[in-house]
Backbone of each chain as ProteinMPNN parsed JSONL, in Angstrom:
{"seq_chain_A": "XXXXXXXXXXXXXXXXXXXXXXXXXXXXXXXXXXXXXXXXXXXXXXXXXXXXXXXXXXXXXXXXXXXXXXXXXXXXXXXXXXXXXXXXX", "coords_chain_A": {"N_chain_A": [[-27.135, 21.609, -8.573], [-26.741, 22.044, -5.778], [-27.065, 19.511, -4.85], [-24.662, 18.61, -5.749], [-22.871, 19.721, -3.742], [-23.976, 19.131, -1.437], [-23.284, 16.499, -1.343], [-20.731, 16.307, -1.363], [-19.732, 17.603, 0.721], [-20.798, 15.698, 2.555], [-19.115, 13.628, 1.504], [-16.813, 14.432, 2.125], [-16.66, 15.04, 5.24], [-17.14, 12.156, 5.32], [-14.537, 11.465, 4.853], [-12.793, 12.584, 6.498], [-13.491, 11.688, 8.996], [-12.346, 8.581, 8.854], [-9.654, 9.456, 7.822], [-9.118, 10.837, 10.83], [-9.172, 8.483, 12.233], [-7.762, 6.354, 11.23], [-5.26, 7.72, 11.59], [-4.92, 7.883, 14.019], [-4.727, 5.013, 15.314], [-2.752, 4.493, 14.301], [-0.863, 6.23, 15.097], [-0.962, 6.957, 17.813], [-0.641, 4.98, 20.141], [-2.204, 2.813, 22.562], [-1.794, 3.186, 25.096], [-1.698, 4.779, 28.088], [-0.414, 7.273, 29.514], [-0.324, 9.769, 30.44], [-2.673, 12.667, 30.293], [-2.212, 14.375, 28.05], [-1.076, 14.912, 24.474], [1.901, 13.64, 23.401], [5.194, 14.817, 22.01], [5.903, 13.372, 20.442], [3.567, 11.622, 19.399], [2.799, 13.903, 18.195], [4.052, 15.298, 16.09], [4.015, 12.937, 14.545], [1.482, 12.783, 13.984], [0.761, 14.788, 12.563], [2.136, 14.618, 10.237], [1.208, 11.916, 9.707], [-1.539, 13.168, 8.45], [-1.0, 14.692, 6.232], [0.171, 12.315, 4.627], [-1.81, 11.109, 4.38], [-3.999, 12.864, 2.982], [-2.035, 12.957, 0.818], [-2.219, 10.088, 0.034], [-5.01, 10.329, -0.349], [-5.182, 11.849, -2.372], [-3.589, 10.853, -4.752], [-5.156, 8.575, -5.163], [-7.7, 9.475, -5.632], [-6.449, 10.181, -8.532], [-5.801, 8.279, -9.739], [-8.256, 6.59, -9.861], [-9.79, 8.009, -11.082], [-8.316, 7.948, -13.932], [-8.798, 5.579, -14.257], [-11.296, 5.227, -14.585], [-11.684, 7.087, -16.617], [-10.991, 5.458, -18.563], [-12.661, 3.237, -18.631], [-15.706, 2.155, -19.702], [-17.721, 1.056, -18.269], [-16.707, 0.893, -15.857], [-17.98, 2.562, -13.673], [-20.561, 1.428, -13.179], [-19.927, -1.139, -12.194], [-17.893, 0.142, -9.909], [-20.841, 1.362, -8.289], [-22.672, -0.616, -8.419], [-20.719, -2.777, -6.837], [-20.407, -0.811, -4.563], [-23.068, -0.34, -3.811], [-24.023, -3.41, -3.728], [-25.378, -4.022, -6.045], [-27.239, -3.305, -6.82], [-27.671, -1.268, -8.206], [-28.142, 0.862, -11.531], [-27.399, 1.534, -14.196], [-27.283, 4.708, -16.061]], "CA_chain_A": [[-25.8, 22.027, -8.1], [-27.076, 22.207, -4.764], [-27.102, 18.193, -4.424], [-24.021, 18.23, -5.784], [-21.892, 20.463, -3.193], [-24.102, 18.346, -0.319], [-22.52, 15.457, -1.404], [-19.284, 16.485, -1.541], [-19.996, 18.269, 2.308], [-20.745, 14.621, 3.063], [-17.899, 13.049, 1.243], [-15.331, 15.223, 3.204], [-17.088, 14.25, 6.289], [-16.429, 11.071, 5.887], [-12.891, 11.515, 4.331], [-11.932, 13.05, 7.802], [-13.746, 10.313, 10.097], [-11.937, 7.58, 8.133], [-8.565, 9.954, 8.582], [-8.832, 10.502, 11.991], [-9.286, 6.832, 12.749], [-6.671, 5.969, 10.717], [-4.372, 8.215, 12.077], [-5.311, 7.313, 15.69], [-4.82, 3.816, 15.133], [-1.122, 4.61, 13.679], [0.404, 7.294, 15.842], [-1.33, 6.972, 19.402], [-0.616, 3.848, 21.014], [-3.336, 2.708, 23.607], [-1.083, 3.075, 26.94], [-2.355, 6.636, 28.393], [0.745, 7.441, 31.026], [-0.588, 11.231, 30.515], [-3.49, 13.033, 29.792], [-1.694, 15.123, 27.162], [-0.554, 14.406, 23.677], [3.198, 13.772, 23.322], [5.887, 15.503, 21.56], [6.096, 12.271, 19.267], [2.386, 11.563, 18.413], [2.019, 15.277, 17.36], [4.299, 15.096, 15.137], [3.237, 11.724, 13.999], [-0.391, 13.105, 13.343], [1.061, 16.269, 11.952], [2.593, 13.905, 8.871], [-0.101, 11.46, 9.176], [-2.528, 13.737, 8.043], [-0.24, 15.074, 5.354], [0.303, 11.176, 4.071], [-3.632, 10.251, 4.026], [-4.171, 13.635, 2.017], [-1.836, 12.41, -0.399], [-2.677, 9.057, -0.326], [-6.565, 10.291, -1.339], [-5.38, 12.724, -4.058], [-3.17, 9.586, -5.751], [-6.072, 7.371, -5.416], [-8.627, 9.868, -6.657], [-6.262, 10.971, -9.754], [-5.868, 6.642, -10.813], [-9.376, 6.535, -10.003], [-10.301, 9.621, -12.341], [-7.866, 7.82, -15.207], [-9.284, 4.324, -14.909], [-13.245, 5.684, -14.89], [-11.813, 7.719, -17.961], [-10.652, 4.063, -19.547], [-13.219, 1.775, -18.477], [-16.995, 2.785, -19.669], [-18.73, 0.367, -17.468], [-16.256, 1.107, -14.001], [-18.794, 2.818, -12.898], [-21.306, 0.693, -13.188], [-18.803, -2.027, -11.281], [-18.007, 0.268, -8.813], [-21.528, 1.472, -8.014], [-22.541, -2.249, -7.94], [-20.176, -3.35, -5.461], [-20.579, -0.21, -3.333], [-24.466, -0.22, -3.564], [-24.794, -4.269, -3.308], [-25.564, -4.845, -7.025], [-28.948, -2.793, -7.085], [-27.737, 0.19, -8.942], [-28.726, 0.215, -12.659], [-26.748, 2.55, -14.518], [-28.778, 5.123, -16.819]], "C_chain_A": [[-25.689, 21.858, -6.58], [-26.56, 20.622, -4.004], [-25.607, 18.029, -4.375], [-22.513, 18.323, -4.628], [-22.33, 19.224, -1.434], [-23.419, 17.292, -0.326], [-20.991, 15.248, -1.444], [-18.77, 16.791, 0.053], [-19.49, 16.576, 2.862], [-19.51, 13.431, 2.767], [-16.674, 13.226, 2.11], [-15.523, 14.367, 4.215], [-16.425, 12.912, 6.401], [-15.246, 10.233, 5.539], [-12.137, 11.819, 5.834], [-12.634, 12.348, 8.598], [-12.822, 9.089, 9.947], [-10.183, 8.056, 8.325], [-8.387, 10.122, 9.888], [-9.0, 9.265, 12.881], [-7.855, 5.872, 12.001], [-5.331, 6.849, 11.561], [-3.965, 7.782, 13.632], [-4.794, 6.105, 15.962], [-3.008, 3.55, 15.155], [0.117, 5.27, 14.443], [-0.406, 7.045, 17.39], [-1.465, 5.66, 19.918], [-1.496, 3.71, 22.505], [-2.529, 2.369, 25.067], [-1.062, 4.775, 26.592], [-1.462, 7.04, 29.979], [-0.109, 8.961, 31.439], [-1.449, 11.997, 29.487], [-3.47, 13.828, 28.414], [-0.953, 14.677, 25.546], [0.665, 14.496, 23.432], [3.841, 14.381, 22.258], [5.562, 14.633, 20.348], [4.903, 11.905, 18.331], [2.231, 12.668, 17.985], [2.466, 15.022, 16.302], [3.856, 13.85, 13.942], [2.291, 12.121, 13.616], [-0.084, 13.88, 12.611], [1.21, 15.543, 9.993], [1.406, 13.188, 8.16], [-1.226, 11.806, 8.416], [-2.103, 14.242, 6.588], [-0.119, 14.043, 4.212], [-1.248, 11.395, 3.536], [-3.984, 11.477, 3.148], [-3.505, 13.279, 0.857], [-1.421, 11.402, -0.793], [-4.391, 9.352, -1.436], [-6.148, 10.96, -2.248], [-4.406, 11.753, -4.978], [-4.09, 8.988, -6.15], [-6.793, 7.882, -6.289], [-7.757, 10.082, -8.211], [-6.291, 9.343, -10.285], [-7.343, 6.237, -10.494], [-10.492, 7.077, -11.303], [-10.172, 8.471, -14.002], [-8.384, 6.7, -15.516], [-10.826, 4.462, -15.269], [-12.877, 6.421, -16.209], [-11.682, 6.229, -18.985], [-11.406, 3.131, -19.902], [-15.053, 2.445, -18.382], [-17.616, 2.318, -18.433], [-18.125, 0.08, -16.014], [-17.324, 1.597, -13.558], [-20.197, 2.128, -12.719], [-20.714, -0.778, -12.067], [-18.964, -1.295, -10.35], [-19.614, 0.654, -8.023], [-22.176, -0.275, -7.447], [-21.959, -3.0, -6.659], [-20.396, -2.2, -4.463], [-22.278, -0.491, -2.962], [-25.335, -1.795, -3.46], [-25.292, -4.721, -4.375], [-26.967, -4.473, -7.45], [-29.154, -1.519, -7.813], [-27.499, -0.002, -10.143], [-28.183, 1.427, -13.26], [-28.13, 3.069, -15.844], [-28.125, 5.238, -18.345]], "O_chain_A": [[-24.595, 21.543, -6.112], [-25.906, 20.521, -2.966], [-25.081, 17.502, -3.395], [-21.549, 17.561, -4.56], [-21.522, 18.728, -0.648], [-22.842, 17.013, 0.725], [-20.315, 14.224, -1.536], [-17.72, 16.364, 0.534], [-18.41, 16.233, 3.344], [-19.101, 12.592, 3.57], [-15.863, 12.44, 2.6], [-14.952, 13.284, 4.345], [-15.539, 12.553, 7.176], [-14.957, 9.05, 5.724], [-11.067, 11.313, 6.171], [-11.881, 12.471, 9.564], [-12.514, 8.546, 11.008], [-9.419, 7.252, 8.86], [-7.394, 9.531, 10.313], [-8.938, 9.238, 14.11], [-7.245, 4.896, 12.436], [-4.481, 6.155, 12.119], [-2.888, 7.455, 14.13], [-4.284, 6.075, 17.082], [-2.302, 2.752, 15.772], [1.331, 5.071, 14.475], [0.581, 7.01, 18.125], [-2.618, 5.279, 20.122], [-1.352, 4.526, 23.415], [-2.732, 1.451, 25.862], [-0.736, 5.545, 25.689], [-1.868, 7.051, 31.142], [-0.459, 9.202, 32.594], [-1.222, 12.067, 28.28], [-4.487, 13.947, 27.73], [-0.045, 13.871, 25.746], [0.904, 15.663, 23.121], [3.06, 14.587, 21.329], [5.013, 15.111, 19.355], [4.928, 11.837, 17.103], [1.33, 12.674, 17.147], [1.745, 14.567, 15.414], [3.482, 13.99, 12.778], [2.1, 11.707, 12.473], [-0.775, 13.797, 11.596], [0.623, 15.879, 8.964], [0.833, 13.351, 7.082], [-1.867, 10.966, 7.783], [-2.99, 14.167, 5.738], [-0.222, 14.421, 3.045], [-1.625, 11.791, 2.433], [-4.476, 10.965, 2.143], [-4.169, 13.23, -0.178], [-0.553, 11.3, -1.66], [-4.769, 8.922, -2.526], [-6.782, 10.748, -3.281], [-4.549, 12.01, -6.173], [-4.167, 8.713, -7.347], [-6.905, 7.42, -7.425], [-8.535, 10.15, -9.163], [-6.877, 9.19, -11.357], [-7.596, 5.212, -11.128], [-11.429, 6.693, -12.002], [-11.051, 8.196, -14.819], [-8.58, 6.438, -16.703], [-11.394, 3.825, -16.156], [-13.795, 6.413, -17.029], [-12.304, 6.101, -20.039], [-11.295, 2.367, -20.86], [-15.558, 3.001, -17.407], [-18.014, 3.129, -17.597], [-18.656, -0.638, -15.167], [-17.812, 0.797, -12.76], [-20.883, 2.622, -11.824], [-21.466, -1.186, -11.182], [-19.938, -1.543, -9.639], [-19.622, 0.126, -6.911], [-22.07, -0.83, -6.354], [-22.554, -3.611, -5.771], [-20.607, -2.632, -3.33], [-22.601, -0.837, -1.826], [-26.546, -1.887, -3.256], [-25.801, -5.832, -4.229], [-27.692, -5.114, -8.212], [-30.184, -0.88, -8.026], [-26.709, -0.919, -10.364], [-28.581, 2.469, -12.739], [-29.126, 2.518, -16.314], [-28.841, 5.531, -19.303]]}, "seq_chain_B": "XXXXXXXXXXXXXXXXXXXXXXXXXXXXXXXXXXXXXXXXXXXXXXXXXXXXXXXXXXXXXXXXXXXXXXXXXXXXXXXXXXXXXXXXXXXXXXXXXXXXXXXXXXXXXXXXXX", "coords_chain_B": {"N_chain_B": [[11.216, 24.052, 19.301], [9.75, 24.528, 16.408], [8.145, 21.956, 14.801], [8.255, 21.831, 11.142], [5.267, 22.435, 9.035], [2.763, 20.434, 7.463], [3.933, 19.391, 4.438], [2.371, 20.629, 1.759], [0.874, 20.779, -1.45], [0.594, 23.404, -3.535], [-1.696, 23.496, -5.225], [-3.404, 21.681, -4.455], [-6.219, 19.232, -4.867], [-8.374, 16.992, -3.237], [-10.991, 15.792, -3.799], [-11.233, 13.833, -6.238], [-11.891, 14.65, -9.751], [-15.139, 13.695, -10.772], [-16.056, 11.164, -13.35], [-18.832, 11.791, -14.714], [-21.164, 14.714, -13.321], [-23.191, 14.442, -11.316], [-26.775, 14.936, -11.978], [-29.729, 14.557, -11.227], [-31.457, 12.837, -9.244], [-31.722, 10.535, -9.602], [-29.056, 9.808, -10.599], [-27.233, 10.56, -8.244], [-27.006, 8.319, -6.044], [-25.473, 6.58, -7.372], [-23.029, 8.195, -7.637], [-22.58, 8.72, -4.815], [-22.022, 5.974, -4.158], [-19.8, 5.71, -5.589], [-17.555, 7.55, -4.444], [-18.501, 6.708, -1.776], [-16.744, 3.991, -2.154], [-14.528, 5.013, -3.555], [-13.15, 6.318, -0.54], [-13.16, 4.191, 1.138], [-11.625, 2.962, -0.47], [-9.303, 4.442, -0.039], [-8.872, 4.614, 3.163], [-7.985, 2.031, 3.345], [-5.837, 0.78, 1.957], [-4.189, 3.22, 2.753], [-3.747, 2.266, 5.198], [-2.658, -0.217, 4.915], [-0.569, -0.094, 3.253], [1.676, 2.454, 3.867], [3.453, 3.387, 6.244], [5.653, 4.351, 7.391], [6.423, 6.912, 9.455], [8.826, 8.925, 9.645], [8.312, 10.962, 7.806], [7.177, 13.73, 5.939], [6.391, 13.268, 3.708], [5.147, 10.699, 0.915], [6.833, 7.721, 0.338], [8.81, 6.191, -2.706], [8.471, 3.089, -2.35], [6.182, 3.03, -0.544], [4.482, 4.503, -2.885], [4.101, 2.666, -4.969], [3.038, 0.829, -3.821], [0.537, 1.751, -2.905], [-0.412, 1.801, -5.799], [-0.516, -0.664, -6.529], [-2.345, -1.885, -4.832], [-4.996, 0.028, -5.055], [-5.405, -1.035, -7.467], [-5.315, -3.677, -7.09], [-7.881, -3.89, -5.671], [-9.304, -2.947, -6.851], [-10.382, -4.601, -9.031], [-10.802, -7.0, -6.921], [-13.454, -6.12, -6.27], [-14.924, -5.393, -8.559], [-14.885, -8.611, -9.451], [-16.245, -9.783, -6.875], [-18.633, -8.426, -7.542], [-19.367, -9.563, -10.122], [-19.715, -12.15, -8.993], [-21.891, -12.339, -6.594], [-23.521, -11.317, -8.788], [-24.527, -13.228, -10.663], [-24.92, -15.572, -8.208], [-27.509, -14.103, -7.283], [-28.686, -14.597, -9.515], [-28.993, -17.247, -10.228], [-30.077, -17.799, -7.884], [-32.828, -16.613, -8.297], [-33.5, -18.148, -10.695], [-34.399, -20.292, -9.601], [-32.39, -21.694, -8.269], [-30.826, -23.218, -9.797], [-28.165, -23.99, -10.689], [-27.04, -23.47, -8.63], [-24.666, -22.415, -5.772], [-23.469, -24.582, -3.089], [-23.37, -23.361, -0.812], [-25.967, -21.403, -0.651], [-29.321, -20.873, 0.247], [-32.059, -23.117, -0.362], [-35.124, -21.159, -2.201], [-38.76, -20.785, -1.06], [-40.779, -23.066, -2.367], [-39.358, -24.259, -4.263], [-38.844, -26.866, -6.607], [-36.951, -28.372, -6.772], [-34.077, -29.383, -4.662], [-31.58, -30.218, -5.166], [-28.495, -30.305, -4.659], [-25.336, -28.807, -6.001]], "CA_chain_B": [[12.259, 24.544, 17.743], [9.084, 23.628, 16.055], [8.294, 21.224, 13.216], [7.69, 22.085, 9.768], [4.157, 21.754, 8.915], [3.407, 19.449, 6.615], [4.317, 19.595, 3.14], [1.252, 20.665, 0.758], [1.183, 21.433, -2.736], [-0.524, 24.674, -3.945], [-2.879, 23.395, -6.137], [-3.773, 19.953, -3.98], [-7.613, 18.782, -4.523], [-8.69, 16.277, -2.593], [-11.524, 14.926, -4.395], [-11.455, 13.986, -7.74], [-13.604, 15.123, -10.802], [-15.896, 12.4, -11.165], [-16.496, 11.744, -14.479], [-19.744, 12.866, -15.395], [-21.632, 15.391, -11.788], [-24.969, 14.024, -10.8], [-27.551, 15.967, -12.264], [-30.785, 14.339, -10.574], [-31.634, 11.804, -7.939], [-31.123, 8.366, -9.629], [-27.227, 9.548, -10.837], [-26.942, 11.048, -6.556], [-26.509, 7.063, -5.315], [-24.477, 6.378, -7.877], [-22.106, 9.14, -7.365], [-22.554, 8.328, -3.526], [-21.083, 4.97, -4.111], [-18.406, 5.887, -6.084], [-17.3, 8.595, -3.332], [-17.776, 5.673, -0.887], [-15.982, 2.866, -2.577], [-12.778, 6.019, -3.128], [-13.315, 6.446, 0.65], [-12.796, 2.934, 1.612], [-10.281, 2.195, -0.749], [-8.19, 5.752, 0.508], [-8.226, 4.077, 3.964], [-7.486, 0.595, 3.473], [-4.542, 1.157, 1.066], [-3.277, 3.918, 3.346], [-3.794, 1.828, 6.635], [-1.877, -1.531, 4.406], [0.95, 0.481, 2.115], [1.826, 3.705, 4.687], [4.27, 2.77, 7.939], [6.701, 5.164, 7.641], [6.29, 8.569, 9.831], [9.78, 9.841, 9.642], [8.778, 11.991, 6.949], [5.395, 14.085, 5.646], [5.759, 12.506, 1.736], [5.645, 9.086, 0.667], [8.004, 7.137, -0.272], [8.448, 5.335, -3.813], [7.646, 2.154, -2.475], [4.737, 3.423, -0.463], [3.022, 4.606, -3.945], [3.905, 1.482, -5.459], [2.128, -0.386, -2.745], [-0.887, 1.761, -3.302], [-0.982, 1.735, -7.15], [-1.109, -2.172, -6.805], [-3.754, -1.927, -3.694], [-5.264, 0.627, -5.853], [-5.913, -1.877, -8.674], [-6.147, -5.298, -6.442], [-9.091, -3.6, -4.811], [-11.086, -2.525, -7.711], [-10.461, -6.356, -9.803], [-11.593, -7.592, -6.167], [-14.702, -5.304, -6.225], [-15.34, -6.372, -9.736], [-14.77, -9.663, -8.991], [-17.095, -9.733, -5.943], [-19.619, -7.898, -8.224], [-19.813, -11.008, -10.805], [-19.963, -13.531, -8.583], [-23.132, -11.733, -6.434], [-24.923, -11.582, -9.436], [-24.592, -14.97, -10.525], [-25.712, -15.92, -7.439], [-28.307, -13.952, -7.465], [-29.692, -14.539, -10.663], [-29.247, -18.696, -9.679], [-31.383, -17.529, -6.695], [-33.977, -15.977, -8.885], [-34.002, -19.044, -11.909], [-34.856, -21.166, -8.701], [-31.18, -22.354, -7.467], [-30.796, -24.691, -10.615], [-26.986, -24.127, -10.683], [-27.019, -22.455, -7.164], [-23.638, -23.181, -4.755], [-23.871, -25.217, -1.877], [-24.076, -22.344, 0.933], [-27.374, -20.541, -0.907], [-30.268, -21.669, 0.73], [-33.141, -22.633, -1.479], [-36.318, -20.507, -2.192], [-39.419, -21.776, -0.584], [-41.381, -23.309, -3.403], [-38.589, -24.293, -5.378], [-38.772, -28.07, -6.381], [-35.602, -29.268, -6.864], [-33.535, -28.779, -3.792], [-30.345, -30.448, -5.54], [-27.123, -29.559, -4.254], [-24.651, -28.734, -7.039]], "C_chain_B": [[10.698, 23.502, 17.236], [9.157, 23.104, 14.809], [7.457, 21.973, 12.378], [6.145, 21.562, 9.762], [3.803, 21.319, 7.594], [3.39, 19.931, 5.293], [2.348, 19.666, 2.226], [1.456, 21.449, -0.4], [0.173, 22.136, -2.792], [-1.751, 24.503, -4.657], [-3.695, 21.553, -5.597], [-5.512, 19.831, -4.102], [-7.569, 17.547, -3.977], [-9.334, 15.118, -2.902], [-11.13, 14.896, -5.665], [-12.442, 14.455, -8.575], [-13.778, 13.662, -11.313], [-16.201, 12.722, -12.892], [-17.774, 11.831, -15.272], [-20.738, 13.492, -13.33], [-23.07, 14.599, -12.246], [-26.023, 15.281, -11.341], [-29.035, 15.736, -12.0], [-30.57, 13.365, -9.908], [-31.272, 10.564, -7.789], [-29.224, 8.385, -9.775], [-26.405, 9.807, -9.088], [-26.238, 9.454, -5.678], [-25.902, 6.475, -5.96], [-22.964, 7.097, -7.322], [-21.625, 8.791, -5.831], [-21.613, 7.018, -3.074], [-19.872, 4.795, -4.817], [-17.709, 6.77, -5.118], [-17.262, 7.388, -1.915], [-16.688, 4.992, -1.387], [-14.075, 3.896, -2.767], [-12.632, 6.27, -1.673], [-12.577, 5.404, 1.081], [-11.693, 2.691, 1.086], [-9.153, 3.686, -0.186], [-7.654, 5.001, 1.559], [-7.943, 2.711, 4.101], [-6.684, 0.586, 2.78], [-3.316, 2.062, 2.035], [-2.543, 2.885, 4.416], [-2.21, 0.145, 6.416], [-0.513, -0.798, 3.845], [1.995, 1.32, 3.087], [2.547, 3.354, 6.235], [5.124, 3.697, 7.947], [6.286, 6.558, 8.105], [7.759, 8.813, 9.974], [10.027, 10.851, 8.513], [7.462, 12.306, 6.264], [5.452, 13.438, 4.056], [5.986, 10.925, 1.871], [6.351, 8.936, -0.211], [7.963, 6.594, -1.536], [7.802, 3.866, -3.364], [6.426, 2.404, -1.585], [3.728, 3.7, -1.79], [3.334, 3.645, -4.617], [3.376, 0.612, -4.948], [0.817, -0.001, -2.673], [-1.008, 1.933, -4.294], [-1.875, 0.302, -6.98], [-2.544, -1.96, -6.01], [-4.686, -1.308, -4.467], [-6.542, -0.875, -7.139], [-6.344, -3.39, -8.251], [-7.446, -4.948, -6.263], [-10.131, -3.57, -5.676], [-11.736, -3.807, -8.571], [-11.54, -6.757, -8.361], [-13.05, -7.528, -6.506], [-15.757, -5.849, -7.654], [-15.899, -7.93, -9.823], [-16.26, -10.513, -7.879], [-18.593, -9.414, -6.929], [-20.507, -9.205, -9.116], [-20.44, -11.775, -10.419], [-21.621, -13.568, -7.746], [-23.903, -11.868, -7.394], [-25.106, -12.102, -10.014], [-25.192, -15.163, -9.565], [-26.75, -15.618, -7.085], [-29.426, -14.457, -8.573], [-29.822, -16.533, -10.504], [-30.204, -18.914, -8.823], [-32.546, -17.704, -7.309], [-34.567, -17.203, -9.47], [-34.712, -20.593, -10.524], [-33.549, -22.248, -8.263], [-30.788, -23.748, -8.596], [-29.313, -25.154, -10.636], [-26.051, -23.828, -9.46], [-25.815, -23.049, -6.671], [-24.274, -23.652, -3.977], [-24.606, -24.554, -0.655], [-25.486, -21.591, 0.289], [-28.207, -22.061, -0.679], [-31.314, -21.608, -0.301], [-34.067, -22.039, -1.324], [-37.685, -21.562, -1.79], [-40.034, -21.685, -2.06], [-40.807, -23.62, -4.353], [-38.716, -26.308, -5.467], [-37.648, -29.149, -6.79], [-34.638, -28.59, -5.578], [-32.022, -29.788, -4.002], [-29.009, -29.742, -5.251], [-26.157, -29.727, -5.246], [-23.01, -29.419, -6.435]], "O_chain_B": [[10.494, 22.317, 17.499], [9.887, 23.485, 13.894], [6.399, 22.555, 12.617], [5.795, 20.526, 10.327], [4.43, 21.743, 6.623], [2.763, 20.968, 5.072], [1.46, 18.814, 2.252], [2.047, 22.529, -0.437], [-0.936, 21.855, -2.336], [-2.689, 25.3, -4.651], [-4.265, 20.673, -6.242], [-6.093, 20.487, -3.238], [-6.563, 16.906, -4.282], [-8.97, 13.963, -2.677], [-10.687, 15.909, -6.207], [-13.615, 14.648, -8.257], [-13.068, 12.851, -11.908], [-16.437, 13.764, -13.502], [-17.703, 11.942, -16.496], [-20.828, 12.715, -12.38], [-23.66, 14.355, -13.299], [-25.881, 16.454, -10.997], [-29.769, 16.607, -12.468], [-29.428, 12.904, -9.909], [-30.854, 9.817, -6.904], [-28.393, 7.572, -9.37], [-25.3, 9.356, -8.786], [-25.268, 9.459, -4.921], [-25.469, 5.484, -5.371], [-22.052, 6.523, -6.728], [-20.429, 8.6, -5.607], [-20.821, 6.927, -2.136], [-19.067, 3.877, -4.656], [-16.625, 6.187, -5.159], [-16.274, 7.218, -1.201], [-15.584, 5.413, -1.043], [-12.964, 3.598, -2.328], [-11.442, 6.567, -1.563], [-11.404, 5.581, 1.409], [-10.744, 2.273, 1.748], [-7.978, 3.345, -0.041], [-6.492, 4.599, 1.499], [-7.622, 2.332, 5.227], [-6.484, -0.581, 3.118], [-2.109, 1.834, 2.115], [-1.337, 2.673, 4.546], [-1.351, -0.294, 7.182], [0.578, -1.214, 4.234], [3.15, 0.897, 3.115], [1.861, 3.085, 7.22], [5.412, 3.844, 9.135], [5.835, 7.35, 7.277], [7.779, 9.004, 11.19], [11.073, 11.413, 8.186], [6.674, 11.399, 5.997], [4.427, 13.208, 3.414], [6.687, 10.225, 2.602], [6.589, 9.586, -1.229], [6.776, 6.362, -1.766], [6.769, 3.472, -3.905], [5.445, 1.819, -2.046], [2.562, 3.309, -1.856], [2.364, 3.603, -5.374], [3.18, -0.456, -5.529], [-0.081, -0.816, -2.463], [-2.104, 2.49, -4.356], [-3.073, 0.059, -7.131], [-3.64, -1.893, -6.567], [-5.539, -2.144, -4.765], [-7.695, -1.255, -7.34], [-7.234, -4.098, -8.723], [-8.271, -5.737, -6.724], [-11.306, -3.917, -5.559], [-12.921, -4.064, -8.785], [-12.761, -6.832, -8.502], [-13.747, -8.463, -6.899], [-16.842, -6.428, -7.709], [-17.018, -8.312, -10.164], [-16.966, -11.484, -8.15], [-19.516, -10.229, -6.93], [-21.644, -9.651, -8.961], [-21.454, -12.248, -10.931], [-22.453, -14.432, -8.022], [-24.973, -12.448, -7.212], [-26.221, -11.825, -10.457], [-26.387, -14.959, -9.78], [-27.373, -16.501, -6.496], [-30.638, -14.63, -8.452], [-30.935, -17.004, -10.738], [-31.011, -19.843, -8.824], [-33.288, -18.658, -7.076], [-35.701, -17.563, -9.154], [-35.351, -21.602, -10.822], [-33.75, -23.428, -7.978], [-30.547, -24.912, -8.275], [-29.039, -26.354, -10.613], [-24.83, -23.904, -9.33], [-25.67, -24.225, -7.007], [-25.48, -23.432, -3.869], [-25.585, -24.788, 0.053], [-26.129, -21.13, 1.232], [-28.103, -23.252, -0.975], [-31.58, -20.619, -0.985], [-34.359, -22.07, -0.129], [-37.731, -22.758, -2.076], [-39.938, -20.712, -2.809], [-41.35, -23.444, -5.443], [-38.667, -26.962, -4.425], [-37.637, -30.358, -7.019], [-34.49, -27.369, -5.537], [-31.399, -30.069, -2.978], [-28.675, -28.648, -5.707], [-25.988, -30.916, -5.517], [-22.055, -29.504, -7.207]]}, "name": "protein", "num_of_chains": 2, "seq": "XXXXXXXXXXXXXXXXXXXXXXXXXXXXXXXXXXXXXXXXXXXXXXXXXXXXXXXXXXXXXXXXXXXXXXXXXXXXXXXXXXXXXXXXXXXXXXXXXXXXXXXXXXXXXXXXXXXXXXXXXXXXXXXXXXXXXXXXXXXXXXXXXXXXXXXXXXXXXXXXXXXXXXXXXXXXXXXXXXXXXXXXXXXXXXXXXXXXXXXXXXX"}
């Protein structure tokens, strides 16, 4: 159970590295007039963050339904994430 | 006059339930790469489908731009998957059917380019 909550710790992690780079990218334009964040990117991030949350809970729920459809998705996706070296049990 | 903060539903999870939990070490890098590969595809779908900030929900054609992305990505992935291990396994039999760009194995004695 233990493994399982670490991995989830670590999932987040890098659910919110991957959001705040995305977000960054989208709402803060790289001209820095003032040290301070503007009225406009707050809001912008404020949503942003709001979107990419439910962008991942769409993805995960057609993720969920096609791993319920497709025995050997996971075997696919493991594969392509792991490079083709993971051997399902 | 501040803004609304953003819209969240009461019962929102985040991750999904995988479908079956890791229950020792070899199912852990499985699970790991399924948790990546939803990772990656979250932000490259968002970063491609997602342009509109005048409003905290998406739009209909925003989730119609990540169903498809959604489903291009994982055919790709698939896709990609095949063709790797074909080429691998061409590698292995000693490059007999091998593409052009794989380099051959030393000791292999046919160095025929397909």
């Amino acid at each position: 159970m233990k493994l399982v909550q670490d991995l989830e710790i670590e999932m987040m992690t890098d659910m919110y590295a991957r959001l705040t780079n995305a977000c960054h990218k989208k709402c803060v334009p790289p001209k820095y007039r003032e040290p301070d964040l503007q009225k406009g990117e707050s809001v912008c991030i404020d949503r942003c963050v709001a979107k990419y949350l439910d962008v991942h809970e769409k993805i995960g729920k057609k993720l969920t339904e096609i791993s319920m459809r497709d025995q050997d998705f996971q075997q696919r996706v493991g594969a392509g994430g792991g490079g083709g070296l993971a051997t399902p049990s | 006059m501040e803004e609304s903060s953003p819209s969240s539903s009461p019962n929102r999870s985040t991750t999904p339930t995988p479908p079956t939990l890791p229950v020792n070490e070899d199912q852990v890098a499985t699970f790991r790469s399924f948790f990546q590969t939803y990772n990656r595809i979250s932000e490259y779908c968002f970063r491609t489908c997602v342009w509109d900030f005048g409003t905290p929900s998406l739009r209909a054609r925003e989730e119609r731009c990540l169903n498809r992305c959604t489903s291009h990505y994982l055919q790709m992935t698939k896709e990609i998957g095949h063709v790797f291990a074909e080429g691998q396994t061409n590698l292995m039999l000693g490059g007999a059917a091998a593409p052009p760009v794989v380099e051959p194995v030393l000791g292999s004695e046919t160095t025929s380019v397909a």
